[in-house]
GUZA-872110 format. One record per residue (C-alpha): residue number from 0; residue in three letters; chain; x, z, y. Coordinates in steps of 0.02 Angstrom, whole numbers, plus 50000, padded with zeros to 5 digits. Layout:
<rs>
NUM; ALA; A; X; Z; Y
...
</rs>
This chain:
<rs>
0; UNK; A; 50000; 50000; 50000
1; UNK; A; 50077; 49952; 50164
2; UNK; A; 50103; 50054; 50317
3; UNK; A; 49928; 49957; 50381
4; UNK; A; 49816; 49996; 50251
5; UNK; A; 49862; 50187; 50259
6; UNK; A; 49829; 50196; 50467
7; UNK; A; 49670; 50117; 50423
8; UNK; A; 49622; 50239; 50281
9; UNK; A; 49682; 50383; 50378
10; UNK; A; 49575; 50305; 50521
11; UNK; A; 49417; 50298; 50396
12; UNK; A; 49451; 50469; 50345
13; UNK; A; 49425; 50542; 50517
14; UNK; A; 49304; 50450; 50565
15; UNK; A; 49205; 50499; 50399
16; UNK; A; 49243; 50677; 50468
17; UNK; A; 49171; 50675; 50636
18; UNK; A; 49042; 50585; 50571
19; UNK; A; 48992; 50740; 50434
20; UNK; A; 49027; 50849; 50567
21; UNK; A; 48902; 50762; 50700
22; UNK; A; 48761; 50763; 50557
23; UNK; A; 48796; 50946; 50510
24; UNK; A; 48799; 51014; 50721
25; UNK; A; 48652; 50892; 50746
26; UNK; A; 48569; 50968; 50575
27; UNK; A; 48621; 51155; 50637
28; UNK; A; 48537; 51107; 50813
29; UNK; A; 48382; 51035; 50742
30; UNK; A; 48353; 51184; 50628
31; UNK; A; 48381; 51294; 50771
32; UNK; A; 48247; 51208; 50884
33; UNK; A; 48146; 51223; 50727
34; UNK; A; 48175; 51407; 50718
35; UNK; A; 48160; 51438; 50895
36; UNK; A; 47983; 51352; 50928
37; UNK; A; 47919; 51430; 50767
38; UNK; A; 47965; 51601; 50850
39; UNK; A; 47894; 51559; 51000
40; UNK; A; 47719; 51494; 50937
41; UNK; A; 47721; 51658; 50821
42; UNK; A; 47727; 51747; 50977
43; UNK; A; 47634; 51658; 51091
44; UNK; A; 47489; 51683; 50954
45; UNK; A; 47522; 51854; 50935
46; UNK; A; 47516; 51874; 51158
47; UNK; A; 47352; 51792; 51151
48; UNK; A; 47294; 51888; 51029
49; UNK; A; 47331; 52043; 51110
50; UNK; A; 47451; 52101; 50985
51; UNK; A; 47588; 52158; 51095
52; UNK; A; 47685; 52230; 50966
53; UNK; A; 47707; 52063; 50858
54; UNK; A; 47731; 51957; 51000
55; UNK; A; 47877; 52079; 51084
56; UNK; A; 47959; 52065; 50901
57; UNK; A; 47945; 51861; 50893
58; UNK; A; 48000; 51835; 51078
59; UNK; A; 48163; 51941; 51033
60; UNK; A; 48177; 51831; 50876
61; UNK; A; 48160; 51686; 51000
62; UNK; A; 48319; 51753; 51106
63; UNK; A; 48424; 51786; 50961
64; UNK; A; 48400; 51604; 50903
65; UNK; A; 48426; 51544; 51091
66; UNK; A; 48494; 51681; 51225
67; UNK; A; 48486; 51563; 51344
68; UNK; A; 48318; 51525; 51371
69; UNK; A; 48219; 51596; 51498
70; UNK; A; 48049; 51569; 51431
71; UNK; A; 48054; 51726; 51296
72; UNK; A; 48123; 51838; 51438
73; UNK; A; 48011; 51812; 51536
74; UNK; A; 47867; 51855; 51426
75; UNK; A; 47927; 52018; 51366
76; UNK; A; 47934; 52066; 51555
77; UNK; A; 47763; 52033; 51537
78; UNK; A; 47718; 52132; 51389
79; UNK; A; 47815; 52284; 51468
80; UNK; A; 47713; 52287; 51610
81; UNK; A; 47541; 52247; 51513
82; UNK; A; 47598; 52406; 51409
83; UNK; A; 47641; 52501; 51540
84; UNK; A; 47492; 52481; 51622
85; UNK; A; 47400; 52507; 51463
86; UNK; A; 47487; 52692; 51431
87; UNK; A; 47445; 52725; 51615
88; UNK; A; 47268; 52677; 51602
89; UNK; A; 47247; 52776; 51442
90; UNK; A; 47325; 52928; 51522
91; UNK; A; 47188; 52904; 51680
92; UNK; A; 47057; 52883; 51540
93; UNK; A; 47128; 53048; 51455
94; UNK; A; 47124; 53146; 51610
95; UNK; A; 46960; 53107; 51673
96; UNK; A; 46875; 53138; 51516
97; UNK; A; 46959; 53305; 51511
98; UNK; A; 46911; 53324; 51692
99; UNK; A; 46734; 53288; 51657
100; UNK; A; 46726; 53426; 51522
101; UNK; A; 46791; 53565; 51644
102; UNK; A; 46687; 53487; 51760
103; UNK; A; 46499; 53525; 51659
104; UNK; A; 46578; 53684; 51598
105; UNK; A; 46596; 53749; 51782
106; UNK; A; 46767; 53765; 51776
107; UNK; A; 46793; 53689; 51932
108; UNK; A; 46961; 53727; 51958
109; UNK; A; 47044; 53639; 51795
110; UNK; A; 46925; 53510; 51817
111; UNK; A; 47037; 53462; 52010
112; UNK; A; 47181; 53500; 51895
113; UNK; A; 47126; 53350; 51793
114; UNK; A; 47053; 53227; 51942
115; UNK; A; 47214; 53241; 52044
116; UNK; A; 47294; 53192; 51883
117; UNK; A; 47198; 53026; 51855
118; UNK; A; 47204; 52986; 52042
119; UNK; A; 47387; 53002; 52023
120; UNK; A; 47374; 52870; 51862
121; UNK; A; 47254; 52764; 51950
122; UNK; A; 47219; 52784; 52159
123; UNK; A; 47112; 52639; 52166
124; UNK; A; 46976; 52711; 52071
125; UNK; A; 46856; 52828; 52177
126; UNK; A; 46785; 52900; 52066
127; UNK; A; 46877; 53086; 52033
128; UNK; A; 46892; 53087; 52223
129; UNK; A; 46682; 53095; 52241
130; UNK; A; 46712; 53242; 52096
131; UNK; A; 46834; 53335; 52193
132; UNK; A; 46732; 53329; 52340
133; UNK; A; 46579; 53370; 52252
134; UNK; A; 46675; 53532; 52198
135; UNK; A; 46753; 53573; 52375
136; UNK; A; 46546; 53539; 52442
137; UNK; A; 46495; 53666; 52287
138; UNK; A; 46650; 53809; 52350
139; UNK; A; 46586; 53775; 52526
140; UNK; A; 46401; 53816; 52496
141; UNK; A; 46449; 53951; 52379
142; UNK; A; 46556; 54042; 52503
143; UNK; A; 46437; 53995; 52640
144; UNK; A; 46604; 53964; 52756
145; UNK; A; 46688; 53813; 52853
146; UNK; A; 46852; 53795; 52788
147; UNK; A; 46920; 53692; 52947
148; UNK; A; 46861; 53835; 53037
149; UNK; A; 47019; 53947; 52956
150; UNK; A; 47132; 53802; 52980
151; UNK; A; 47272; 53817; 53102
152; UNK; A; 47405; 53686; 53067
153; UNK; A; 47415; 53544; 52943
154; UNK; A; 47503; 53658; 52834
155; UNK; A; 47349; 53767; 52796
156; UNK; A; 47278; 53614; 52729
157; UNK; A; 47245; 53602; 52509
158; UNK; A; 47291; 53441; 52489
159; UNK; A; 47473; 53355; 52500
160; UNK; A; 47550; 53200; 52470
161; UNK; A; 47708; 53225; 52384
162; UNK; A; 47858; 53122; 52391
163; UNK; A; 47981; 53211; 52279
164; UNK; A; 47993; 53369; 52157
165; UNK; A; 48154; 53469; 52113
166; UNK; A; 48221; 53591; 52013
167; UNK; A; 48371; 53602; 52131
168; UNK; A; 48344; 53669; 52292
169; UNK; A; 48467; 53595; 52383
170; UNK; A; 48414; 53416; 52339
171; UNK; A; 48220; 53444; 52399
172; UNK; A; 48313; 53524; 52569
173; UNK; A; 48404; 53355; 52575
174; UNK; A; 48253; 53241; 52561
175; UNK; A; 48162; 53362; 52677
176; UNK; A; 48317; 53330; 52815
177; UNK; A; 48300; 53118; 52795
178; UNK; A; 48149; 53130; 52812
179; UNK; A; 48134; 53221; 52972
180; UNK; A; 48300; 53129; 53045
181; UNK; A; 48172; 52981; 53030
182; UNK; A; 48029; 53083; 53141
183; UNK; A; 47920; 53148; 53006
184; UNK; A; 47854; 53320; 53001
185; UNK; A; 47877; 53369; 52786
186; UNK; A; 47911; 53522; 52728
187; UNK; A; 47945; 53596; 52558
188; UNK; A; 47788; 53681; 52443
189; UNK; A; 47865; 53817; 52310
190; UNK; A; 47787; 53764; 52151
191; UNK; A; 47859; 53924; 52040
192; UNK; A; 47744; 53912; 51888
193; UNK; A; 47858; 53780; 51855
194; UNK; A; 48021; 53824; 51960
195; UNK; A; 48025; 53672; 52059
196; UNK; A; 48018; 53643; 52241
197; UNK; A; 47912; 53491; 52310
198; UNK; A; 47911; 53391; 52473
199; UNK; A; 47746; 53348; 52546
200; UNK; A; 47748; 53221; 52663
201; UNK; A; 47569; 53257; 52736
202; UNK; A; 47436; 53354; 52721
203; UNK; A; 47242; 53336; 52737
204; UNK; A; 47102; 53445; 52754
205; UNK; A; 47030; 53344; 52599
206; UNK; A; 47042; 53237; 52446
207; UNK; A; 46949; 53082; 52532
208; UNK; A; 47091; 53086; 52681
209; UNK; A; 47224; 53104; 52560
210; UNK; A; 47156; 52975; 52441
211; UNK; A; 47169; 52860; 52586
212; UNK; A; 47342; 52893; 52632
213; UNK; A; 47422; 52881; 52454
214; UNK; A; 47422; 52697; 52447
215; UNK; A; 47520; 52664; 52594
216; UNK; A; 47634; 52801; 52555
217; UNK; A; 47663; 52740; 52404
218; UNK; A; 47695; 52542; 52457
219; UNK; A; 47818; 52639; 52621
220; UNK; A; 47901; 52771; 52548
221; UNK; A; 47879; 52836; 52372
222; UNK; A; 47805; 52719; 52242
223; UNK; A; 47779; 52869; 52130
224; UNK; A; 47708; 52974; 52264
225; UNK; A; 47571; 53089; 52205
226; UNK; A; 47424; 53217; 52268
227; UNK; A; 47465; 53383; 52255
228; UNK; A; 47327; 53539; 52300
229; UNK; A; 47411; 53697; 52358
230; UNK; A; 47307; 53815; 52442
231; UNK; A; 47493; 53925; 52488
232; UNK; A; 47520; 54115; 52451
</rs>
């Protein structure tokens, strides 16, 4: 065999090669597409179904087979939030059913305990405000007083929006000195049932004022901002 014929079988022998190797990358990409979309309508099913769960698992299946695609992160972004907003509203649910029960049992004060808890899950709904204020009308009529009538500074007010909670001292004083660099008037309400120190932002003489100010507080300063009654020592 001359020097020719052995370039030219060398040459066929490479090119046979690349030629396995093209098939078997084009083979390994088409079985990964095949993967990935399978994945992907597995968990698009499952999202439209409502099965959270399943799809969260397939759309991570999805990014394993193909990190790079946006698509799958994008929808588990989504599920998070649908879940969170799902354990939120079940917590709102929880808390006004347990509010309710206080509520026909007379036990007026756990039942606030349990409204201010669901407004905190879930301001828009107006609902356990009109209960709280159906309580503070009952305490008013019962006492046969004016509550504003005691009142002498916002302070003396029962209901607070507030914008942090500590366990350390110093680090509710610190919020409580930005806050009033900026202008504001907060101060600090001693929670010691559960040795922590809060800053209220505001206070109102009553659940519908407060109600209305949690939103925007929430959207300017403190998305988890929350409604706090203290009636002080």
């Amino acid at each position: 065999m001359n020097i020719s014929s052995k370039i030219f079988t060398i040459v066929i022998g490479v090119v046979a090669i690349l030629v396995l190797i093209s098939l078997l990358v084009y083979f390994l990409m088409f079985s990964k597409n095949a993967q990935y979309k399978k994945a992907i309508a597995q968990a698009d099913n499952n999202y439209s179904g409502q099965n959270y769960s399943g799809a969260k698992t397939s759309y991570e299946e999805a990014l394993i087979i193909k990190p790079e695609e946006l698509y799958p992160l994008q929808k588990l972004e989504e599920i998070d939030n649908l879940l969170k907003q799902k354990e939120k509203q079940q917590k709102y649910s929880d808390a006004i059913q347990t509010a309710d029960n206080f509520f026909n049992q007379k036990d007026y004060e756990k039942a606030r305990e349990f409204y201010l808890l669901a407004i905190n899950f879930n301001p828009d709904d107006i609902y356990p405000v009109d209960q709280i204020k159906k309580m503070e009308d009952f305490s008013a009529n019962l006492n046969n007083l004016e509550t504003k009538a005691t009142i002498t500074s916002k302070k003396d007010y029962h209901f607070h929006i507030v914008i942090g909670s500590f366990e350390n001292g110093e680090n509710a004083r610190a919020m409580l000195k930005k806050w009033k660099a900026e202008g504001q008037d907060p101060f600090i309400i001693p929670r010691e049932e559960i040795n922590m120190e809060a800053v209220a932002y505001d206070s109102y003489p009553d659940i519908h004022t407060a109600h209305n100010h949690l939103k925007k507080i929430r959207e300017d300063i403190n998305r988890d901002a929350w409604v706090l009654y203290y009636m002080g020592k």
